[in-house]
C-alpha positions in Angstrom: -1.1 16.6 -15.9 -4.0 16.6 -14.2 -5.8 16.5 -10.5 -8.7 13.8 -10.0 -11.2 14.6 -7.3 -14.0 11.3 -6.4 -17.0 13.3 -4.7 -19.5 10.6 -3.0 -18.4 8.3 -5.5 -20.4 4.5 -5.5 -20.6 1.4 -7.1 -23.4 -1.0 -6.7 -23.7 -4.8 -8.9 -27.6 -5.4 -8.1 -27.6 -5.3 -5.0 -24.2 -5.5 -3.6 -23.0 -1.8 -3.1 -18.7 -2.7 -3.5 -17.7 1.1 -3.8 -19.6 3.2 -0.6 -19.3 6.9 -0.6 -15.9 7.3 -1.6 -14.5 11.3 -1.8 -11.1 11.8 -2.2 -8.6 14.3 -4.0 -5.4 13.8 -5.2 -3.7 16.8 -6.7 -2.2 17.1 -9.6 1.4 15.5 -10.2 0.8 13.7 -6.8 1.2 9.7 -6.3 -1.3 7.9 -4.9 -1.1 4.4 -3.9 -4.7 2.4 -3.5 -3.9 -0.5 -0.8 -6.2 -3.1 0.3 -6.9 -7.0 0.9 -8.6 -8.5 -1.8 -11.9 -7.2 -2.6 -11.7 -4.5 -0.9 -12.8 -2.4 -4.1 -9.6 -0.5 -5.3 -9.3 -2.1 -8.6 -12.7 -1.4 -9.3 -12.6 2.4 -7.8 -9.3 2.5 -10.4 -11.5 1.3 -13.1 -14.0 3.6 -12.5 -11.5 6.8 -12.4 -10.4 5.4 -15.9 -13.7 5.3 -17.4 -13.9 0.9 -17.9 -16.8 1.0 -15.0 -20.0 2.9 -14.7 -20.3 5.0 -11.5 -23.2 4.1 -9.8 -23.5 7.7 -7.6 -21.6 10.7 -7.2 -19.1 12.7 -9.9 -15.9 12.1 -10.9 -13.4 15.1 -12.4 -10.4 15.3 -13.5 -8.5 18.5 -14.5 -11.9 19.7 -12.8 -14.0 18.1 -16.0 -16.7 16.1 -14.7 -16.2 12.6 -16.9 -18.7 10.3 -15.5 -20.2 10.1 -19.0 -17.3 10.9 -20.9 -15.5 7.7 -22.8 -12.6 6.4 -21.3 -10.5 7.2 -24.3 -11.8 11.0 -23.6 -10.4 11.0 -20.4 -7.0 11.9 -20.9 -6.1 9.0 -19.2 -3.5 5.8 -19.7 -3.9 2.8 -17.7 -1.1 -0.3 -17.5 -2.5 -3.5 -16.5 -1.0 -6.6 -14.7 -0.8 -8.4 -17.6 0.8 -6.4 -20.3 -1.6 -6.6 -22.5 0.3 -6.6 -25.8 -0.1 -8.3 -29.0 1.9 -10.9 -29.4 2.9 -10.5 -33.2 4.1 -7.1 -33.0 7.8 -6.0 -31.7 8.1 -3.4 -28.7 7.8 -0.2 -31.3 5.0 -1.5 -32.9 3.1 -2.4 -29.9 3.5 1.0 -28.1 2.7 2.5 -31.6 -0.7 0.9 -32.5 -2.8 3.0 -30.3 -1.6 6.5 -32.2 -1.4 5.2 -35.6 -5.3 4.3 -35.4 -6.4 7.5 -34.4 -4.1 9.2 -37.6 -1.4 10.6 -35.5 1.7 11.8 -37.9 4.2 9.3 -38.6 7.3 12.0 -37.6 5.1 12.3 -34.0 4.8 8.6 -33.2 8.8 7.9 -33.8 9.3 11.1 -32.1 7.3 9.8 -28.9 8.8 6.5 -29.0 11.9 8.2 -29.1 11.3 10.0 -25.8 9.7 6.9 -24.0 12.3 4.7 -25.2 14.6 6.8 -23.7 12.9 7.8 -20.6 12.3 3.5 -20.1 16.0 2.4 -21.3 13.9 0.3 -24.1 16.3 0.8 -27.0 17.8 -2.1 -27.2 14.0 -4.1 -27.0 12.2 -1.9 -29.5 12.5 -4.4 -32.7 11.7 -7.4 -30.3 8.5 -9.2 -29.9 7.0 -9.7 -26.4 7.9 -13.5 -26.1 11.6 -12.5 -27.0 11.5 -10.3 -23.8 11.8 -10.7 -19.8 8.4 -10.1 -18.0 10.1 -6.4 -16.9 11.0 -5.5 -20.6 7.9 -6.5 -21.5 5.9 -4.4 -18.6 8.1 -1.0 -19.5 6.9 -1.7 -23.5 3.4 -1.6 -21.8 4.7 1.4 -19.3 6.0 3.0 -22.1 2.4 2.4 -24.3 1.4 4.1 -22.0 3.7 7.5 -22.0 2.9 7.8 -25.6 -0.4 8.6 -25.3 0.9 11.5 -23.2 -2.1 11.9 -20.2 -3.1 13.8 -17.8 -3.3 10.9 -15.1 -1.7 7.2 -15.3 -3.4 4.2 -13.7 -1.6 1.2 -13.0 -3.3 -1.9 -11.7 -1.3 -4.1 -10.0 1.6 -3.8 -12.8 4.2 -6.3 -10.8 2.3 -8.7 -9.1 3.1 -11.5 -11.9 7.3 -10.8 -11.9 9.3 -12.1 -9.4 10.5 -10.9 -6.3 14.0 -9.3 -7.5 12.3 -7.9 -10.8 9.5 -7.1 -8.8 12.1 -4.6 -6.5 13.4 -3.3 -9.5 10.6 -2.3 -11.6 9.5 0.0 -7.9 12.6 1.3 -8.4 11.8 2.7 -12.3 7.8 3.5 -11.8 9.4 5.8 -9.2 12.1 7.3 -11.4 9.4 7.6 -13.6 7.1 9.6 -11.5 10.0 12.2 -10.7 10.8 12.3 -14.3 7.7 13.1 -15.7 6.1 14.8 -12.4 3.1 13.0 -13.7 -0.1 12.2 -11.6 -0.6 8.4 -11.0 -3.0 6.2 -9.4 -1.7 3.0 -7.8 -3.5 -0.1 -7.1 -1.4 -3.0 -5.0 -2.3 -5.3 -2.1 1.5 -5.1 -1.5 2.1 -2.7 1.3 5.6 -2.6 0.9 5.2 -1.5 -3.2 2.6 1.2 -1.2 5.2 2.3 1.6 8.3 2.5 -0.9 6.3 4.7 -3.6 3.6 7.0 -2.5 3.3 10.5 -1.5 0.2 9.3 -0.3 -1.6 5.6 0.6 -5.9 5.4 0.7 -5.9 2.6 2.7 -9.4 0.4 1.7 -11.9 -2.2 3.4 -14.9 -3.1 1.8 -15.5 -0.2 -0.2 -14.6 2.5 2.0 -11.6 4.5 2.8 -10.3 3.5 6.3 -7.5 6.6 6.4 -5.4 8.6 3.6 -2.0 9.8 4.8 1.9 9.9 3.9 3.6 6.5 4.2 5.2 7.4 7.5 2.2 8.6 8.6 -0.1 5.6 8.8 2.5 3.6 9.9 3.0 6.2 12.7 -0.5 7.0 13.4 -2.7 4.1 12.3 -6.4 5.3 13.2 -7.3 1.5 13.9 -5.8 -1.6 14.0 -6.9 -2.9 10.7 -4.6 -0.3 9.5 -1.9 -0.9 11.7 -1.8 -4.1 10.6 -1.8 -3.9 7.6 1.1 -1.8 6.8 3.9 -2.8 8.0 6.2 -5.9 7.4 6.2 -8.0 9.2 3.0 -6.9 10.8 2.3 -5.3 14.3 1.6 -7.7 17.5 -1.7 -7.2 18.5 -2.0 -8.2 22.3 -5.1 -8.3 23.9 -4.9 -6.2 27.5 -6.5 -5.0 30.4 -6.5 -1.2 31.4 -5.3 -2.1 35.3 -5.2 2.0 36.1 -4.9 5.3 34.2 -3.3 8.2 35.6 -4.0 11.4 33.5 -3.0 10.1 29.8 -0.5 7.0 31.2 -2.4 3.8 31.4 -1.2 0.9 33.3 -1.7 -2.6 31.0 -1.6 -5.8 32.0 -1.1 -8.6 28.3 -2.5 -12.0 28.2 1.2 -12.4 27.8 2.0 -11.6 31.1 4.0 -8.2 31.0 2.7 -5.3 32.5 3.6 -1.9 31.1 2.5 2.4 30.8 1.1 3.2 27.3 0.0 6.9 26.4 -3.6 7.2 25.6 -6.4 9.7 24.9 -7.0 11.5 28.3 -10.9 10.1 28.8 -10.4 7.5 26.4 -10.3 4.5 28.9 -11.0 3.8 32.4 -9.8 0.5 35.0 -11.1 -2.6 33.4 -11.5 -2.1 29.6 -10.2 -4.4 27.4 -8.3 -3.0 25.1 -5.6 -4.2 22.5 -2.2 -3.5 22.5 0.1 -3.1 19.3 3.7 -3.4 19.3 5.8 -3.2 16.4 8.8 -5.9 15.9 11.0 -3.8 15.9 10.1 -3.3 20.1 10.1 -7.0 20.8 13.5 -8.6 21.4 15.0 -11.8 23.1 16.6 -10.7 26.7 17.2 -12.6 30.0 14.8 -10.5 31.9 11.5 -9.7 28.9 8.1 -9.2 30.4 6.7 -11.4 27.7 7.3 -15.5 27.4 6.9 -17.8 24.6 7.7 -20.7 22.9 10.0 -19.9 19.8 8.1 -21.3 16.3 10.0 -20.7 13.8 13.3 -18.2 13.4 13.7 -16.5 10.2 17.3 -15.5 9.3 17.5 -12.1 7.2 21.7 -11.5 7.3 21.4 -8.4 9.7 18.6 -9.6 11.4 17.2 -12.4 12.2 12.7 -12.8 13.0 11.6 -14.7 16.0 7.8 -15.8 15.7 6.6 -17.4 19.1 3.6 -18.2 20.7 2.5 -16.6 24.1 0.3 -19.3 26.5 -2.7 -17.7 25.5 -1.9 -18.4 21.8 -1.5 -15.0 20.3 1.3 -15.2 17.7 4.3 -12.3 18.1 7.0 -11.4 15.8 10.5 -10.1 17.5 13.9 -8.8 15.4 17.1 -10.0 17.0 20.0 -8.0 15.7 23.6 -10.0 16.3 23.7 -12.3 18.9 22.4 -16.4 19.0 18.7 -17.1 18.1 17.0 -19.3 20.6 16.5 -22.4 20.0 12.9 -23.3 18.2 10.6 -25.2 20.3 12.3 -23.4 23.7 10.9 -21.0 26.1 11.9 -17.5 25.3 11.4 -14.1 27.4 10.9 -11.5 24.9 11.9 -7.1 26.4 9.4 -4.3 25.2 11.6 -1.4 24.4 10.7 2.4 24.5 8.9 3.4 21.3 5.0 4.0 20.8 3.3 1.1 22.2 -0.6 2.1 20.3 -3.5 1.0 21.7 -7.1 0.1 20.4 -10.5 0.2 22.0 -12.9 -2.3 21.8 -13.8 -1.0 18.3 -10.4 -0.9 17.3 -10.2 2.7 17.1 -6.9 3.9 17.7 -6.8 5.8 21.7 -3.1 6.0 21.6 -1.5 9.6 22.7 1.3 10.6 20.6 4.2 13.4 20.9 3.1 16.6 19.8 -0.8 15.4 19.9 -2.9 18.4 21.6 -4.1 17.6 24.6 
């Protein structure tokens, strides 16, 4: 396999610049996860690693071979696209044939890969099938499996499940990620899913318009989000972002004061804030619950039941939107007033730029 390192990489179409600046290494065997909202540029910064778009500035290597003008067959690359992209009138073995038999590999070689993938994807069964005689999974692990037979350095997958449904959608996670372990491969993700991005990667490259806004471990960025377009972004259901005042600070605890009406002592930066800043406060679900005495009130939207758990979306009276989990015990009742407790746990807050000011365990001070 193979590492990919972007160095200053951009992308400009006339004179919109969609890729700015972007340097990043990812080593080799390593899974990386590209996460973004739409048009944030991490198809097009996957296309560019696989050699389907020009680079507009900066180098890209892999194995430490600069391939900016190298063709993307050249690359030692395989890429698997959202939408299969095989031919209809061939079965399974011919399909993840075709792309050896054009370039004269030996006969005994290609059934001997096929073999292996075949095995590696559980696609016995499918190999003498056509595509339309196949589920949208079987046909995505023929295109997976296409794939493995051209045996590369670095696989790219573009949003490979966003057209299954949800269970198949759980499942085919489930065997890109036996797949990684198996073949201790290096891969390159792209999904605006964040839960595809939290479940799978070594590491997610968070995106916004072209730039990176923080690379970490899963855990990490949902830990330590630098801002809040990060912290809500990952995360499901996403973190409450209250608008606050800082009422006092005393050393690294700052007092807060929500639009909701709660008052409550969040760690921050020592020197980060001062009495008066607005600031905003986020709060994961997981902190919010119903209680007889909560420091926040709301009116109860909509309840969503999840067997162990149930969601609570409410409205506070200066119309920000929360999300609280109830586990056991009744739901209110939707339409009805509901006082919501803040439990211990990080409570992060964001400056007026939304940088992240939040103090954490362990963080120097």
């Amino acid at each position: 396999m193979a590492e990919v390192s972007l160095q200053g990489v951009s992308k400009n179409f006339g004179a919109i610049n969609v890729i700015r600046d972007v340097s990043l290494k990812i080593a080799d065997g390593e899974f990386v996860v590209f996460v973004g909202p739409s048009g944030c540029g991490k198809s097009t910064l996957l296309r560019m690693i696989a050699g389907f778009e020009t680079i507009s500035g900066g180098d890209i290597l892999i194995g430490e071979k600069r391939v900016n003008d190298i063709a993307a067959r050249d690359r030692g690359v395989a890429m698997v696209f959202q939408n299969y992209a095989l031919y209809p009138h061939m079965t399974a073995r011919e399909n993840m044939a075709f792309g050896l038999r054009n370039i004269g590999t030996p006969k005994s070689q290609i059934a001997e890969r096929i073999a292996k993938a075949s095995s590696i994807l559980q696609l016995d069964p499918y190999l003498d099938r056509k595509p339309k005689a196949m589920s949208g999974g079987q046909r995505q692990r023929v295109a997976i499996g296409r794939a493995i037979m051209r045996e590369p350095g670095v696989f790219l997958f573009d949003e490979p499940l966003s057209n299954l449904d949800a269970a198949l959608r759980v499942s085919m996670r489930t065997e890109i990620a036996k797949l990684h372990h198996r073949l201790s491969a290096t891969m390159i993700y792209v999904t605006h899913d964040q839960t595809e991005a939290m479940t799978m990667a070594d590491r997610i490259v968070v995106l916004r318009a072209g730039q990176i806004e923080q690379v970490g471990a899963p855990i990490e960025l949902y830990e330590r989000p630098v801002n809040s377009f990060v912290a809500g972004f990952l995360g499901a259901p996403r973190i409450n972002l209250l608008p606050a005042t800082v009422d006092a600070v005393n050393g690294e605890a700052a007092e807060l004061s929500c639009a909701g009406g709660a008052r409550l002592t969040a760690q921050v930066l020592a020197g980060s804030t001062k009495p008066g800043d607005k600031v905003t406060l986020g709060l994961r679900p997981e902190l919010l619950a119903p209680a007889d005495d909560g420091a926040l009130q709301g009116i109860v939207d909509v309840i969503e039941q999840l067997g162990s758990m149930q969601l609570i979306y409410a409205t506070l009276a200066d119309g920000t939107s929360i999300v609280a989990e109830q586990r056991g015990g009744s739901a209110p009742t939707i339409g009805s007033p509901c006082l919501f407790a803040i439990a211990q746990g990080t409570r992060h807050v964001f400056d007026t730029n939304t940088v992240s000011i939040t103090r954490h365990p362990g963080d120097k001070a």
